[in-house]
C-alpha angles and dihedrals in degrees: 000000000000135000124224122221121222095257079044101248109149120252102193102221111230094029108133098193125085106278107251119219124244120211117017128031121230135139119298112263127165137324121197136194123206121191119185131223134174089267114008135029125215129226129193110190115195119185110173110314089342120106125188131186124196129158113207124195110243090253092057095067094112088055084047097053083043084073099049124104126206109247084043108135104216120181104184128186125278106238133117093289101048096095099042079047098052094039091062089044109049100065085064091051 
């Protein structure tokens, strides 16, 4: 199984190790895992050695974009909600 980010680029699941990107080189900025629930959604944001965890409420997304940077990497999961979910994010990447 394999998660798309949003410019398409392939994030292997399972896979321990820092994504790599495919395509252009550039400095590593963030990756950033979203995980839906019913209710909530979970984020982990990894930037280097750093790891953060946060769980936002559904009705918190546009605090959440508020937090996104432009040159951010997210894989989220595939489930309903994902393209309603990345259509509300992207314009924030």
């Amino acid at each position: 199984m394999a998660l798309r980010t949003l410019d398409r680029r392939m994030v292997a699941a399972g896979d321990k190790s820092t994504p790599k990107r495919i395509g252009r080189s550039r400095e590593m900025g963030r990756f950033i895992g979203v995980d839906f629930h019913k209710a909530t959604f979970a984020v982990c944001f990894m930037e280097g050695e750093k790891k953060r965890f946060k769980t936002y409420k559904i009705v918190e997304i546009e605090w959440f974009c508020s937090e996104l940077k432009s040159d951010d990497e997210v894989a989220v999961e595939t489930t309903t909600n994902t393209r309603h979910f990345v259509r509300i994010i992207q314009d924030h990447l």
